[in-house]
PDB file of N, CA, C and O in Angstrom:
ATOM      1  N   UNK A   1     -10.442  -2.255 -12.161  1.00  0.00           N
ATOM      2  CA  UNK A   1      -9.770  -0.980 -12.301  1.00  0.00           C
ATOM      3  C   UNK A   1      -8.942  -0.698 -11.054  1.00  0.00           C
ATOM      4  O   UNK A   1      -9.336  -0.897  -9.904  1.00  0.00           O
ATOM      5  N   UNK A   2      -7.503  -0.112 -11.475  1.00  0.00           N
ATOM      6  CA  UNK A   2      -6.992   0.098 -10.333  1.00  0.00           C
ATOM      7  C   UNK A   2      -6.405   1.506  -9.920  1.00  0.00           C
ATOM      8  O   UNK A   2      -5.636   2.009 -10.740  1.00  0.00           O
ATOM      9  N   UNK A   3      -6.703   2.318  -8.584  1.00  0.00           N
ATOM     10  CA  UNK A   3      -6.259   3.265  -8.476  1.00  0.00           C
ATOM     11  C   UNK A   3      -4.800   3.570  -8.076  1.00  0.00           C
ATOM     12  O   UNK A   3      -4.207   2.729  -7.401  1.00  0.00           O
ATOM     13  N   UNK A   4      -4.185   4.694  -8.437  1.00  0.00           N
ATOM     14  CA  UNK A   4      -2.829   4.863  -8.339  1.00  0.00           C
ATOM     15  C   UNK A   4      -2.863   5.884  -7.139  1.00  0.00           C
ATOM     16  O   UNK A   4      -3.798   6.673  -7.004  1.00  0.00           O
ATOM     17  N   UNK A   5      -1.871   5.831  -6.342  1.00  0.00           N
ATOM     18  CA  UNK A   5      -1.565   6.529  -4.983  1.00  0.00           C
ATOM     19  C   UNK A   5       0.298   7.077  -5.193  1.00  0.00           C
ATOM     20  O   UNK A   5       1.126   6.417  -5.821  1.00  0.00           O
ATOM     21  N   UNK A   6       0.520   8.126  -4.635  1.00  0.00           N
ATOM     22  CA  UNK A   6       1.615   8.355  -5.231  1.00  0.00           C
ATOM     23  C   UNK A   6       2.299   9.293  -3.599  1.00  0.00           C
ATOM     24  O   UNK A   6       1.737  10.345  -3.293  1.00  0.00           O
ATOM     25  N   UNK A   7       3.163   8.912  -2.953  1.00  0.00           N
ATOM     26  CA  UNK A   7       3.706   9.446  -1.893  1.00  0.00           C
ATOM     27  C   UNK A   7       4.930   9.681  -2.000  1.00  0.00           C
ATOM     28  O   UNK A   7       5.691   9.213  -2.847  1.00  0.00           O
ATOM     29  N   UNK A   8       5.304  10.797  -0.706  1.00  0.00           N
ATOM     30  CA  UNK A   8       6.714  10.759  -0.572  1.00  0.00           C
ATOM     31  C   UNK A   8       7.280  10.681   0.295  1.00  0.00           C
ATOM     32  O   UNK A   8       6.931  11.284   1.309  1.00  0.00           O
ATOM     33  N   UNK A   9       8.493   9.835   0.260  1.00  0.00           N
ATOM     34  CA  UNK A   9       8.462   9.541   2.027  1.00  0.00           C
ATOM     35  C   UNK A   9       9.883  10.340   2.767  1.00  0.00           C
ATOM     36  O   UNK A   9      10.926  10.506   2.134  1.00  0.00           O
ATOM     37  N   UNK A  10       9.662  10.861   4.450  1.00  0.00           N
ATOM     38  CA  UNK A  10       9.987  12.117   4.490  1.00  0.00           C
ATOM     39  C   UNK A  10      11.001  11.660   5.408  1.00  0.00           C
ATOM     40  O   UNK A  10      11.331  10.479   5.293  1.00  0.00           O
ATOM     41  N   UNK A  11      11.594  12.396   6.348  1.00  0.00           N
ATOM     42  CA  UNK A  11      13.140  11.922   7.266  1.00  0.00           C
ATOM     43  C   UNK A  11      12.337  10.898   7.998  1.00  0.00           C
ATOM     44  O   UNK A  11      12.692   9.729   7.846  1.00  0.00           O
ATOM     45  N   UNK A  12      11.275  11.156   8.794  1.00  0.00           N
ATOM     46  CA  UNK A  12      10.769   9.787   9.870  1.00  0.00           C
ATOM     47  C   UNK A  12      10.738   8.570   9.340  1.00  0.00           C
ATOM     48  O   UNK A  12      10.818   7.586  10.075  1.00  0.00           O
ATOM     49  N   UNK A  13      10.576   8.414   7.508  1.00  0.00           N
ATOM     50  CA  UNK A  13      10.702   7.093   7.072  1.00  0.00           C
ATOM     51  C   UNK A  13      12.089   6.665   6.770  1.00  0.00           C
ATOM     52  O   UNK A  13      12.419   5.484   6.662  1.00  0.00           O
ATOM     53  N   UNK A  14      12.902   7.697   6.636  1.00  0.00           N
ATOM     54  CA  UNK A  14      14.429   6.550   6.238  1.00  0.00           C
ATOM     55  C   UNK A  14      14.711   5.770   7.084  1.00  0.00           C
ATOM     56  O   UNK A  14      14.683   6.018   8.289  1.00  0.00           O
ATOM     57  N   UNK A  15      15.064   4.582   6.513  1.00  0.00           N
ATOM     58  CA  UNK A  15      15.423   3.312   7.143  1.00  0.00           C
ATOM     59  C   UNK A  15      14.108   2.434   6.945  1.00  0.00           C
ATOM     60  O   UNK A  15      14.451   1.300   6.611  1.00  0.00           O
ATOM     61  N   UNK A  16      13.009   2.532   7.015  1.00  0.00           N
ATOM     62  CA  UNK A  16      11.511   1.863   7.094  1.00  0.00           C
ATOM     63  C   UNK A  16      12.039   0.900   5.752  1.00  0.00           C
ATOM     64  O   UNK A  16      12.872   1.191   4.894  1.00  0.00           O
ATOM     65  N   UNK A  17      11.304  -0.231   5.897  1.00  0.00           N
ATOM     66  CA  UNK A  17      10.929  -1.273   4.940  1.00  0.00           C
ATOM     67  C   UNK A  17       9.734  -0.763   4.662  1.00  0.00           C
ATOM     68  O   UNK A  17       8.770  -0.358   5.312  1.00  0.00           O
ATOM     69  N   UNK A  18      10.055  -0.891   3.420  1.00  0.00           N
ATOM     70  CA  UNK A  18       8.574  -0.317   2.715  1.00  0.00           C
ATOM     71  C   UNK A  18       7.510  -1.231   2.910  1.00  0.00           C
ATOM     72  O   UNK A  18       6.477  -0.561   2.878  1.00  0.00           O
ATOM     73  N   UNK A  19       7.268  -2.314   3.079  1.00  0.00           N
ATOM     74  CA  UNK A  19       6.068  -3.506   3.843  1.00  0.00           C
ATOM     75  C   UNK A  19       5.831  -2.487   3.870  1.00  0.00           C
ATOM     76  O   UNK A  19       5.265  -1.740   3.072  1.00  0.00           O
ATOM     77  N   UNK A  20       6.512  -2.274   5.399  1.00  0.00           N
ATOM     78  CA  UNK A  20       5.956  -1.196   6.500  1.00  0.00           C
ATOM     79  C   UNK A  20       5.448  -0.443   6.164  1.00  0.00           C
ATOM     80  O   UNK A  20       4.224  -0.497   6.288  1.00  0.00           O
ATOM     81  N   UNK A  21       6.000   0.614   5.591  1.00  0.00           N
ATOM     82  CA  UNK A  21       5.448   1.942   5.348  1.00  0.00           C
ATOM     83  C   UNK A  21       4.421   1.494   4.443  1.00  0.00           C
ATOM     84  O   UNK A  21       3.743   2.515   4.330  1.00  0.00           O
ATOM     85  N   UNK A  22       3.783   0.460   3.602  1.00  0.00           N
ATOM     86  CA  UNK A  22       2.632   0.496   2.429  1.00  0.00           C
ATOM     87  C   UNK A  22       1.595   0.243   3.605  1.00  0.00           C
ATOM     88  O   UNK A  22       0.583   0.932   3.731  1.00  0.00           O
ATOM     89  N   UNK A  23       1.965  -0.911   4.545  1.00  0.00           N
ATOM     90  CA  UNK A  23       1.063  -1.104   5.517  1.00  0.00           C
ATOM     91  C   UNK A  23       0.549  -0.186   6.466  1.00  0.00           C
ATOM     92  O   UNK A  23      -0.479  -0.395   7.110  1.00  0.00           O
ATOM     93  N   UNK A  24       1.248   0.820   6.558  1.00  0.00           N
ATOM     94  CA  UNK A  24       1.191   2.157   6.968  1.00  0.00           C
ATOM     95  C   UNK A  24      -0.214   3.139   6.432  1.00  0.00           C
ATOM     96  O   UNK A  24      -1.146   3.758   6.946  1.00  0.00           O
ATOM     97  N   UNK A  25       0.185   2.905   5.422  1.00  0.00           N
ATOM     98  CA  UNK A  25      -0.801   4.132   4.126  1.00  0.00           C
ATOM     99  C   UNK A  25      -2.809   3.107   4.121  1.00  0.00           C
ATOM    100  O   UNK A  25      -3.123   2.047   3.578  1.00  0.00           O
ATOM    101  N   UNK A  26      -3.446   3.835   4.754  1.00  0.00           N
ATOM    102  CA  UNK A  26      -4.756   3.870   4.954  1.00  0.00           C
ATOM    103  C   UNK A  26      -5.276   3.006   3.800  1.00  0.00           C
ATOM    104  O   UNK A  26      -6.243   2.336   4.160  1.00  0.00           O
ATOM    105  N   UNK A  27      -4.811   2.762   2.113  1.00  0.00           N
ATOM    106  CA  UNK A  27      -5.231   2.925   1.086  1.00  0.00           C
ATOM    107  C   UNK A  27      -5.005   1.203   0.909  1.00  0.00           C
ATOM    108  O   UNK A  27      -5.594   0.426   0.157  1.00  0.00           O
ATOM    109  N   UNK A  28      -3.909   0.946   1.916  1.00  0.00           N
ATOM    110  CA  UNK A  28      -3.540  -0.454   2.036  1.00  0.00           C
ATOM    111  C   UNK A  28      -3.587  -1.185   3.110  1.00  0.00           C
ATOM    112  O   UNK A  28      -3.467  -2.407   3.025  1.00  0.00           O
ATOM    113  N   UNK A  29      -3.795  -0.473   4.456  1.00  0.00           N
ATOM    114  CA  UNK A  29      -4.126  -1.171   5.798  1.00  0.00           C
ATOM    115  C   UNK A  29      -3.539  -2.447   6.738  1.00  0.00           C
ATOM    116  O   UNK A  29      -3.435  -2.541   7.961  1.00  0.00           O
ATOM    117  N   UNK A  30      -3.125  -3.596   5.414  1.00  0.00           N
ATOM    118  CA  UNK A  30      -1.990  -4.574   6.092  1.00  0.00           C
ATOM    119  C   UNK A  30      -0.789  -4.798   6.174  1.00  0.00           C
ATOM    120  O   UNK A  30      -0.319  -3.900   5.476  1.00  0.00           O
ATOM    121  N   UNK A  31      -0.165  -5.237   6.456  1.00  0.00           N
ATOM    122  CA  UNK A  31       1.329  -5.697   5.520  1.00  0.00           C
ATOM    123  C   UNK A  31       0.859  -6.960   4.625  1.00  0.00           C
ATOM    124  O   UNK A  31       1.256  -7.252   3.497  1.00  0.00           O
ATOM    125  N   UNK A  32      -0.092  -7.632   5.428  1.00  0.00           N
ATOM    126  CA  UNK A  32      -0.320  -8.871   3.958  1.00  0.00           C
ATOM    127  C   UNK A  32      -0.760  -8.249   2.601  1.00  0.00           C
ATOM    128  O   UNK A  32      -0.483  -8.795   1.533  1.00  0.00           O
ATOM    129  N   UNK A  33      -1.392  -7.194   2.677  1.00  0.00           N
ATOM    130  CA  UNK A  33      -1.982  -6.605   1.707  1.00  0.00           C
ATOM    131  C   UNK A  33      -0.705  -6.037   0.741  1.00  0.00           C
ATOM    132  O   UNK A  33      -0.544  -6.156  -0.473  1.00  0.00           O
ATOM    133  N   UNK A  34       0.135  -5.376   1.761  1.00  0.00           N
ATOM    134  CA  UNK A  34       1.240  -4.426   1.310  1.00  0.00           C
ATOM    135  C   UNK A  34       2.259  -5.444   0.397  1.00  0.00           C
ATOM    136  O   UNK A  34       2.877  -5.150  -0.626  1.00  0.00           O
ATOM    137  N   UNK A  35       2.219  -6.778   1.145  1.00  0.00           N
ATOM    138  CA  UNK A  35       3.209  -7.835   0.369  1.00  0.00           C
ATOM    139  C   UNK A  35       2.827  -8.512  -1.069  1.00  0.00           C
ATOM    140  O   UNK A  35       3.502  -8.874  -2.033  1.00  0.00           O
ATOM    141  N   UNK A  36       1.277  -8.518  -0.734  1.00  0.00           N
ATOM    142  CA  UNK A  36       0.296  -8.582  -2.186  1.00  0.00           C
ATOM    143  C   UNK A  36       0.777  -7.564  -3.655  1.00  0.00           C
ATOM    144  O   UNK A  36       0.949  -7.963  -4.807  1.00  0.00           O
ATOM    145  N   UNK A  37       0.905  -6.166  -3.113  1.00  0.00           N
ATOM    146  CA  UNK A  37       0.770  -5.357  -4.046  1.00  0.00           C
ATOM    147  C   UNK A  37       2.436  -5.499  -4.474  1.00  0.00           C
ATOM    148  O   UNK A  37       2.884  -5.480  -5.621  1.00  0.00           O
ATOM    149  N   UNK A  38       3.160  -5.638  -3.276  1.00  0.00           N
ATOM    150  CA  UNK A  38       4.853  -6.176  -3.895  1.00  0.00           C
ATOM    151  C   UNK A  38       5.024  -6.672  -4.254  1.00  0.00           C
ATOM    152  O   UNK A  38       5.911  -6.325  -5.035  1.00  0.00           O
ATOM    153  N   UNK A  39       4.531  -8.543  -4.442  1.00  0.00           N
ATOM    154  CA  UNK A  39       4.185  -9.291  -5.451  1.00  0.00           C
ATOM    155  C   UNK A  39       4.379  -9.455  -6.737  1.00  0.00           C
ATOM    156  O   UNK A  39       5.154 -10.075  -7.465  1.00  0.00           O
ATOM    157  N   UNK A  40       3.044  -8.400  -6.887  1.00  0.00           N
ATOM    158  CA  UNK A  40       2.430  -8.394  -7.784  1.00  0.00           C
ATOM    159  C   UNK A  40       2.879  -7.060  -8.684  1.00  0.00           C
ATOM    160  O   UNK A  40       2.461  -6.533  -9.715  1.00  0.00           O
ATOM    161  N   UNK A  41       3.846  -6.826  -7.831  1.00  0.00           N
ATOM    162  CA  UNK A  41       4.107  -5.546  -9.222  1.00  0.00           C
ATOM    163  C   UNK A  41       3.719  -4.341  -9.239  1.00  0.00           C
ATOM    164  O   UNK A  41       3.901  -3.690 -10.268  1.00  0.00           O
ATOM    165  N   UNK A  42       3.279  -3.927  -8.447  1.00  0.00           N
ATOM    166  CA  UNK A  42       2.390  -2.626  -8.376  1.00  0.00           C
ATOM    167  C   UNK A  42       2.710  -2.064  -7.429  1.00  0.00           C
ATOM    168  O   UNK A  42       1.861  -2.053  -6.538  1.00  0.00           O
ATOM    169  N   UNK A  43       3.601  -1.577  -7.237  1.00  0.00           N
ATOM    170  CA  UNK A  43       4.946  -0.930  -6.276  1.00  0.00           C
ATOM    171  C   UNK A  43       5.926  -0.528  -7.155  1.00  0.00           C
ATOM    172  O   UNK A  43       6.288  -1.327  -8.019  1.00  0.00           O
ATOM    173  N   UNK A  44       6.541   0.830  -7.074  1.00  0.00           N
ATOM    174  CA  UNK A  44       7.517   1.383  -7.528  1.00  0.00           C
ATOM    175  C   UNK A  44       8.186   2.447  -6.805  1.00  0.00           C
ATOM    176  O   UNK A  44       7.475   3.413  -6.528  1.00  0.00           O
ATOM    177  N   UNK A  45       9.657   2.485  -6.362  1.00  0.00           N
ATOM    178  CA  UNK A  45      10.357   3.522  -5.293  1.00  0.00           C
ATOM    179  C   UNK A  45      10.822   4.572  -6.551  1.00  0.00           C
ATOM    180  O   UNK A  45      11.113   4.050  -7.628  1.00  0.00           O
ATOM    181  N   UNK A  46      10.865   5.496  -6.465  1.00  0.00           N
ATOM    182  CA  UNK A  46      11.444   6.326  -7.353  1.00  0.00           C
ATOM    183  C   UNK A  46      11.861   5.990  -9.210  1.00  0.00           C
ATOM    184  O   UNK A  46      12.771   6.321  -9.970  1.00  0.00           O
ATOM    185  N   UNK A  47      10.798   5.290  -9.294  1.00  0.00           N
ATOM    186  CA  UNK A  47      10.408   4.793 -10.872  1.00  0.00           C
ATOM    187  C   UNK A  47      11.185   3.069 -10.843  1.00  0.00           C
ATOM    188  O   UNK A  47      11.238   2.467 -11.916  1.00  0.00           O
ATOM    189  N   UNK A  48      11.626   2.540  -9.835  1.00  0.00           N
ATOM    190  CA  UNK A  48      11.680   1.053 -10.042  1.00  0.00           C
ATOM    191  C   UNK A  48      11.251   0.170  -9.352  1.00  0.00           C
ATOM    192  O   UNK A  48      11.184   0.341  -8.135  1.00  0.00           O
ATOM    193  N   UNK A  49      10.879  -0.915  -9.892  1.00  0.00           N
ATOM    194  CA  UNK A  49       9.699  -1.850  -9.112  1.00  0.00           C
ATOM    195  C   UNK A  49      10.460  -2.479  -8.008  1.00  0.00           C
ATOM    196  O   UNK A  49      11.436  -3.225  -8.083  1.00  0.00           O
ATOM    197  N   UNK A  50       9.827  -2.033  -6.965  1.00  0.00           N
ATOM    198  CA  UNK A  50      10.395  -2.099  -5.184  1.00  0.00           C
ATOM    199  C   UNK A  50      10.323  -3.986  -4.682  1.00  0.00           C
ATOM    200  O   UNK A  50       9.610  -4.882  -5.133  1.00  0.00           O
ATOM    201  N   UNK A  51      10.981  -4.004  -4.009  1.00  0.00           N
ATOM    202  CA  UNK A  51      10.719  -5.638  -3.465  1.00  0.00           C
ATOM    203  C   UNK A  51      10.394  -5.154  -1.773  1.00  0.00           C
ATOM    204  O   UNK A  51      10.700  -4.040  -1.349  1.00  0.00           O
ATOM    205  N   UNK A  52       9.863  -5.998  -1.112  1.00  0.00           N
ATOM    206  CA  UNK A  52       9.359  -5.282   0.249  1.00  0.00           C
ATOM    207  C   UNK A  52      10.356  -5.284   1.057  1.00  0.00           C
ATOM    208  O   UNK A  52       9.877  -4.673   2.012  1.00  0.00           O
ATOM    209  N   UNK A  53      11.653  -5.605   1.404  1.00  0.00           N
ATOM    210  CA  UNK A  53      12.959  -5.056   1.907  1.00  0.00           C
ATOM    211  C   UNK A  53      13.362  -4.309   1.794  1.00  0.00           C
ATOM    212  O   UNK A  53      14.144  -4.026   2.701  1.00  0.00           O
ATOM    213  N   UNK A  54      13.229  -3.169   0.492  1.00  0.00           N
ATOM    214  CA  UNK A  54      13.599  -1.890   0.217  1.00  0.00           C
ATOM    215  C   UNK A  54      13.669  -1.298   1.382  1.00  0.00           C
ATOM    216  O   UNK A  54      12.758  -1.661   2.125  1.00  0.00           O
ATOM    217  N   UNK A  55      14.330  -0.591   1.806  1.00  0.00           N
ATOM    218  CA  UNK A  55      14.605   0.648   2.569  1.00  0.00           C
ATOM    219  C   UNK A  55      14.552   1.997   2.273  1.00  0.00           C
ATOM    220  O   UNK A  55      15.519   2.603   1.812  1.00  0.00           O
ATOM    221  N   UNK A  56      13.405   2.540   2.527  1.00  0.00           N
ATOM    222  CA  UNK A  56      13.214   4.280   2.169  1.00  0.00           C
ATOM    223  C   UNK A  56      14.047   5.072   2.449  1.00  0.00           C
ATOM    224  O   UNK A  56      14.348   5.116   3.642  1.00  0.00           O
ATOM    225  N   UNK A  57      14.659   5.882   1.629  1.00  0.00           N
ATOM    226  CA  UNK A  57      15.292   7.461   1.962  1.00  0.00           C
ATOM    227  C   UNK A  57      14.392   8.295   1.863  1.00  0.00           C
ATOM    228  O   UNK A  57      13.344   7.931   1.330  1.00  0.00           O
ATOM    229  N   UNK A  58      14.506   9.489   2.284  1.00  0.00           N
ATOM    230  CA  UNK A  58      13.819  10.420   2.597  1.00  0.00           C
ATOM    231  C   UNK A  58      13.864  11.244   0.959  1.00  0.00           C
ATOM    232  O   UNK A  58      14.742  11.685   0.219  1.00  0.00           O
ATOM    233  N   UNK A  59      13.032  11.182   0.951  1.00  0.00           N
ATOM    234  CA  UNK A  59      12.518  11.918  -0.783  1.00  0.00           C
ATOM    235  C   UNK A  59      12.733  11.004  -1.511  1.00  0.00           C
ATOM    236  O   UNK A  59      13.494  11.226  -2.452  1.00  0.00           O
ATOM    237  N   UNK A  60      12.131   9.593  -1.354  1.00  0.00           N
ATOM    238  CA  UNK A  60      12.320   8.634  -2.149  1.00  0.00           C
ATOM    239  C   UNK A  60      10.918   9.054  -2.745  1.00  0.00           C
ATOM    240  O   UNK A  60      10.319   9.874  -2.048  1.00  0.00           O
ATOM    241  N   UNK A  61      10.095   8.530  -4.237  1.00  0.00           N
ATOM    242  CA  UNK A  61       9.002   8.476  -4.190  1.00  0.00           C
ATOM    243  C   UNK A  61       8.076   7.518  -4.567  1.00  0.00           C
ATOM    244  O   UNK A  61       8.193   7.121  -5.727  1.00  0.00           O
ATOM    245  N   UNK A  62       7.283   7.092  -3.970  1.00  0.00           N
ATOM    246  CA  UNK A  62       6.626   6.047  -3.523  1.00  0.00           C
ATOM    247  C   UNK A  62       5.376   6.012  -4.604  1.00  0.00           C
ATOM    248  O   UNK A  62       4.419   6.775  -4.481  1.00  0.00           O
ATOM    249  N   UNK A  63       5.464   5.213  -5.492  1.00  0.00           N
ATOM    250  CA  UNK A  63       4.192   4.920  -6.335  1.00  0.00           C
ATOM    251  C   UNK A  63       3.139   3.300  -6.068  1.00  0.00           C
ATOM    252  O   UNK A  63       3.773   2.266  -6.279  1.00  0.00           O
ATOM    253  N   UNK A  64       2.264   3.198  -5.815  1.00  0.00           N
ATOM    254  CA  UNK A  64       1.305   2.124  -6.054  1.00  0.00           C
ATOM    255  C   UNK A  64       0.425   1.987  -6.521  1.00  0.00           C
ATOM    256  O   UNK A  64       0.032   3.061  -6.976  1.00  0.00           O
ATOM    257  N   UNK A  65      -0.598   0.744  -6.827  1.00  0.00           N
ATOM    258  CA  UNK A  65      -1.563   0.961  -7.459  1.00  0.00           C
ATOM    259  C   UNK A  65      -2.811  -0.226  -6.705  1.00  0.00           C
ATOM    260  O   UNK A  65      -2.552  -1.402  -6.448  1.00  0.00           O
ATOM    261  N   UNK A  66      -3.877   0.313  -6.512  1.00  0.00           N
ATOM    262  CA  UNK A  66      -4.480  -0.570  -5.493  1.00  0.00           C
ATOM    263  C   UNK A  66      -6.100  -0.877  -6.355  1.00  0.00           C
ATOM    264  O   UNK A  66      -6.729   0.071  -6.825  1.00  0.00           O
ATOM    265  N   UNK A  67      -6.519  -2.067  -6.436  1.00  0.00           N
ATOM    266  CA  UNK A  67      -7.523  -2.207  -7.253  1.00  0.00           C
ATOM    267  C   UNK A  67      -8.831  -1.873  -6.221  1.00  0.00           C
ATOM    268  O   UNK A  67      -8.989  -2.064  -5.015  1.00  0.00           O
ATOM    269  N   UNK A  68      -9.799  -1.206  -7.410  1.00  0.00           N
ATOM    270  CA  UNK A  68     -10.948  -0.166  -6.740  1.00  0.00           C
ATOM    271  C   UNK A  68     -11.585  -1.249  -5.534  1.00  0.00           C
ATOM    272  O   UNK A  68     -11.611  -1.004  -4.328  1.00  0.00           O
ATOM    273  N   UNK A  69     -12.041  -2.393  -6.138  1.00  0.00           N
ATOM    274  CA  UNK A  69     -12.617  -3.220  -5.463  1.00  0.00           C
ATOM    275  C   UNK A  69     -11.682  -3.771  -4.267  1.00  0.00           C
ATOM    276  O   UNK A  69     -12.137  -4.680  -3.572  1.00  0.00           O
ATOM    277  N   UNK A  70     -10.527  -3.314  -4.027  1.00  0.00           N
ATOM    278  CA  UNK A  70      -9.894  -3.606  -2.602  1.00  0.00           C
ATOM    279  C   UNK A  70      -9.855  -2.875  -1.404  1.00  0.00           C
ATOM    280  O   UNK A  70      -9.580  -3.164  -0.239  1.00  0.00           O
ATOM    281  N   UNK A  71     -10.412  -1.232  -2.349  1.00  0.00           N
ATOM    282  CA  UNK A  71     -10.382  -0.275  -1.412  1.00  0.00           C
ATOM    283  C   UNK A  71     -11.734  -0.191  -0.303  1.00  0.00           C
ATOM    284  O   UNK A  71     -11.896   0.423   0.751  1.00  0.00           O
ATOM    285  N   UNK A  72     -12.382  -0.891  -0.900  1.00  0.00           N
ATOM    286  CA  UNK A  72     -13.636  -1.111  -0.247  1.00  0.00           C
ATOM    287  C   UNK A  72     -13.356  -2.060   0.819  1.00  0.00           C
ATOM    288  O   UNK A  72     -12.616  -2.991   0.504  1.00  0.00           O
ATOM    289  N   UNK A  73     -13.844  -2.018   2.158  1.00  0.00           N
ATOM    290  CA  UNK A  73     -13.257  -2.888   2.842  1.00  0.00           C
ATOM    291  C   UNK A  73     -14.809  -2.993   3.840  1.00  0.00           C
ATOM    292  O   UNK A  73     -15.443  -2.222   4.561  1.00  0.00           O
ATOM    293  N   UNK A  74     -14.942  -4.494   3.351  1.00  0.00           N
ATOM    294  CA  UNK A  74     -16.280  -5.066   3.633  1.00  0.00           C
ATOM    295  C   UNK A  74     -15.962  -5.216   5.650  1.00  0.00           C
ATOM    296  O   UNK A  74     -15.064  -5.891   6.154  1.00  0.00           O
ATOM    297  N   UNK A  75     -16.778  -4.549   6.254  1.00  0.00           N
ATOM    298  CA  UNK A  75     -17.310  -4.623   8.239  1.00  0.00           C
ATOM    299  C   UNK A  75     -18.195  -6.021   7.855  1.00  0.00           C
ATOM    300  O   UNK A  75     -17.702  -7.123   8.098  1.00  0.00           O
ATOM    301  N   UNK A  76     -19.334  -5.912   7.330  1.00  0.00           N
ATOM    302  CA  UNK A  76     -19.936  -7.090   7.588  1.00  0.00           C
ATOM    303  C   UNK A  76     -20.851  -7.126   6.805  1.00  0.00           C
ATOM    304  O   UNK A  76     -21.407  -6.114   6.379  1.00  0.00           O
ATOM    305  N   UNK A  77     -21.136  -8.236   6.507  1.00  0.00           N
ATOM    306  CA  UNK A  77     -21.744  -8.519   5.193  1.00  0.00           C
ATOM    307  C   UNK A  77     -23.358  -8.251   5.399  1.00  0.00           C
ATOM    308  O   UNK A  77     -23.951  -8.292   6.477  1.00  0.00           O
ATOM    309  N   UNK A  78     -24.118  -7.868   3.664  1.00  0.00           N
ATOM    310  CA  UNK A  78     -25.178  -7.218   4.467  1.00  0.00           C
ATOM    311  C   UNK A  78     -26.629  -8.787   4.246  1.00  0.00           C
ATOM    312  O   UNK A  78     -27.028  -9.520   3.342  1.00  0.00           O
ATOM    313  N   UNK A  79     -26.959  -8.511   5.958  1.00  0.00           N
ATOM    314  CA  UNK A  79     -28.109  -9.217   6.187  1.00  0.00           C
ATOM    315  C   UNK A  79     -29.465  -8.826   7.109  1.00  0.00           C
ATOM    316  O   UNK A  79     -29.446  -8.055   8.068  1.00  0.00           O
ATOM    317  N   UNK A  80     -30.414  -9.399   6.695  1.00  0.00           N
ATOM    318  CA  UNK A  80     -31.284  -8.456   6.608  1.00  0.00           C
ATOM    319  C   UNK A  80     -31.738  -8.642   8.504  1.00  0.00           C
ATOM    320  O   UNK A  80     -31.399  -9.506   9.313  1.00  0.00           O
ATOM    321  N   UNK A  81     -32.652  -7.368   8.662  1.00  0.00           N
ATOM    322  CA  UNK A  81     -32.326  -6.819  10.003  1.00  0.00           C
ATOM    323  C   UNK A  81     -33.287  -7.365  10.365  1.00  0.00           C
ATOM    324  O   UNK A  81     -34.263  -7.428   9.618  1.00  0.00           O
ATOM    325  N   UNK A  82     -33.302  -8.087  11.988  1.00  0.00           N
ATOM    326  CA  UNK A  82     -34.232  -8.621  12.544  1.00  0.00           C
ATOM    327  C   UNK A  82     -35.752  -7.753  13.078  1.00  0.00           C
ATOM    328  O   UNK A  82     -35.836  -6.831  13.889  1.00  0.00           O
ATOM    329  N   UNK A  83     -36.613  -8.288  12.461  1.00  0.00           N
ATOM    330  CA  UNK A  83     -38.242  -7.589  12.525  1.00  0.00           C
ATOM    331  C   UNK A  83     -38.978  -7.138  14.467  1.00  0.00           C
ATOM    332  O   UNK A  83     -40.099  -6.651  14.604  1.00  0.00           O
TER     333      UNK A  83
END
């Protein structure tokens, strides 16, 4: 299942490559991640599917969609605690 995130991006982002700015947004954390979801399709600037060179204007609006199980972001795997 994947959740949808929906932004808008404001004067400090015009000019930004959207990489950037997805890698930016907490919900996505890398740019490898951010290039994943560009990929793959699940990126859209103001209702059309974005390529990660895009360049933001200011009141562009920023749609993605990030699968539940990515949002989880495993520290360390669990093992059991020394006695």
């Amino acid at each position: 299942m994947a959740s949808k995130f929906t932004r808008v991006a404001v004067a400090a982002d015009q000019g930004r490559r959207l990489d950037a700015y997805l890698a930016a947004q907490p919900e996505v954390g890398s740019r490898a991640a951010a290039r994943r979801l560009l990929d793959g399709g699940h990126v859209f600037v103001s209702g059309r599917r974005a390529k990660p060179a895009t360049t933001l204007l200011a009141g562009d609006v920023v749609d993605f969609r990030v699968l539940v199980d990515a949002l989880r972001a495993p520290l360390v795997p669990d093992l059991p605690l020394p006695e």
